[in-house]
Residue, then its C-alpha position, 0 to 999 in steps of 0.5 A: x500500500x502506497x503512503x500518500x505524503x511520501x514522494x513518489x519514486x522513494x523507498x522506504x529505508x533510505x530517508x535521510x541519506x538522499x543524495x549522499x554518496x554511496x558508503x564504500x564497502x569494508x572489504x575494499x577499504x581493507x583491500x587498499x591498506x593490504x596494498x599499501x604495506x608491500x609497495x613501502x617496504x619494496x621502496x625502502x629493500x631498494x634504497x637499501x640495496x642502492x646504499x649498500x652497493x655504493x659501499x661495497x663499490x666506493x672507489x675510495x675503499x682500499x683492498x685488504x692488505x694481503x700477507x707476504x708469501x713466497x719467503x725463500x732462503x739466500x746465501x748464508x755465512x758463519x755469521x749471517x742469513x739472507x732470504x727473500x720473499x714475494x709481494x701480496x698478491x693484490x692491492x697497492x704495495x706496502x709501505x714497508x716490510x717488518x721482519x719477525x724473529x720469535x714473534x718479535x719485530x727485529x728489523x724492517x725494509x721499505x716497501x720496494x726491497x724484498x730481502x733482508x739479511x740478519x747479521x751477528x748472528x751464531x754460527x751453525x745455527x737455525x733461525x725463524x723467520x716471519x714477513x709481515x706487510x704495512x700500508x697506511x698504517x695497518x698490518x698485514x698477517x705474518x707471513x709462514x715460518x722460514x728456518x734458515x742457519x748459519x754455515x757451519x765453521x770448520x774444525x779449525x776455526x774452534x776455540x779451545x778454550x774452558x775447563x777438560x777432563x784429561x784421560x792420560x795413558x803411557x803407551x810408550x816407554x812403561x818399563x822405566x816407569x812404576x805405578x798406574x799407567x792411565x789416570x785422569x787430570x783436570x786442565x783449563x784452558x784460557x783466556x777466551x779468545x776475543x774473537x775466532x780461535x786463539x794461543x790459549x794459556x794451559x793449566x792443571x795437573x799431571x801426574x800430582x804435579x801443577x804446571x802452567x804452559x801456553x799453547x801457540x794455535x795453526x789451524x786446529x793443532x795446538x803445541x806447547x812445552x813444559x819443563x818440571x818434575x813430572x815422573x821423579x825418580x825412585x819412590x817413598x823417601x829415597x825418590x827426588x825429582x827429575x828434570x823432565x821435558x814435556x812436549x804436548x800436542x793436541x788436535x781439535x776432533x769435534x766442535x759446537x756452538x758455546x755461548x754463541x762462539x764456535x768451541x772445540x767439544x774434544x780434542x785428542x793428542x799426545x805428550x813425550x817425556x823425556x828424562x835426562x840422566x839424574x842422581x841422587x847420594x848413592x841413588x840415580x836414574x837413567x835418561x828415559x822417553x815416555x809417549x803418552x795419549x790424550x784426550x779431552x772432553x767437556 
């Protein structure tokens, strides 16, 4: 049934919103916040990227400093070693070059030298060595460990110097004599020598008797003299001393580095002993030769 006072065309339900725009529907409202999230976050991954490949690209940025490589060793003498070694694979050279020897910095070179060489050092000795690189202030790793050694000297070259334990023994001319044959003395040979093997002075004991005589050095051979009692003649209370001459030669066998210095470690040899004629009251000895062996060691 149609209302008389209502205008017709008009339904019923829509008084009051007449002319008023269409309301837009929840799901559509919500379907344009759901777009807007995606295209922010698109927006800000690509300025993102965009920042981080001018970083990783900078021209300005310098290359890691690579460590030396390549460490090889060179001629070496009884004092010092050379080695050498490559530049870092990429970058700009270094400004210079440190030289490690047990972890510690011993030395360095500029950038354009690739070698070093240590000197003062002991001989027949081996050294470790690092390389490490340093550009604008930073420093590369440590190369690898190089193991380089000094030359070792020859036998002639070693200093006879310190305390020895002398082994004696008569191989020659027994007969004239009475008691042991082979017994043990302690000797010392000083002073130390400045520099290289020396004359040396000689010192100790032989046969209970103290003597002191300075051995003249050619190459390894050592020769000196001592005149003094050293066999007397007779035994207990009728004995008396003999003039006698000993004439000691000894050769360097085996060496080894001592405090840094190149230093016999044994030496073997000889010792002739001869007696002239000597008397006594109603007692007297004939003139005698004795050859003895020796041979020292630490």
């Amino acid at each position: 049934m149609t209302d008389p006072d209502r205008p017709t065309g008009q339904r019923a339900g829509a008084i009051g919103v007449a002319g008023s725009p269409p309301a837009v529907p929840a799901a559509v409202v919500r379907g344009r916040r759901r777009w807007a999230v995606p295209v922010a976050a698109f927006a800000i991954v690509a300025v993102l990227g965009l920042i981080a490949g001018l970083v990783i690209w900078a021209p300005w940025q310098s290359p890691p400093l690579l460590r030396p490589a390549g460490l090889m060793a060179g001629p070496s003498t009884t004092s010092s070693v050379t080695f050498r070694w490559s530049r870092p694979a990429t970058g700009p050279p270094p400004g210079r070059y440190l030289i490690l020897h047990d972890g510690k910095v011993i030395g360095s070179v500029p950038g354009t030298v690739m070698s070093y060489r240590g000197t003062g050092l002991a001989p027949a000795t081996a050294y470790q060595y690092r390389v490490a690189a340093v550009r604008g202030g930073k420093r590369s790793a440590a190369s690898s460990v190089l193991v380089v050694s000094t030359s070792t000297p020859p036998i002639s070259a070693a200093r006879l110097q310190g305390p020895w334990t002398v082994s004696i023994k008569i191989v020659r001319g027994r007969a004239d004599l009475t008691g042991s044959r082979r017994w043990t003395e302690s000797w010392l040979a000083s002073p130390k020598c400045a520099a290289g093997a020396c004359a040396v002075r000689l010192s100790g004991g032989i046969n209970g008797h103290k003597f002191k005589t300075t051995l003249t050095r050619a190459g390894a051979v050592y020769r000196g003299k001592i005149r003094g009692n050293v066999f007397p003649c007779g035994s207990g209370s009728a004995s008396f001393p003999m003039r006698s001459t000993l004439r000691i030669r000894v050769t360097v066998t085996t060496a080894w580095v001592d405090n840094r210095a190149w230093t016999a470690s044994s030496w073997a040899g000889t010792m002739l002993v001869s007696a002239p004629y000597t008397s006594s009251g109603a007692y007297y000895c004939t003139a005698s030769r004795q050859t003895a062996t020796l041979s020292g060691n630490f």
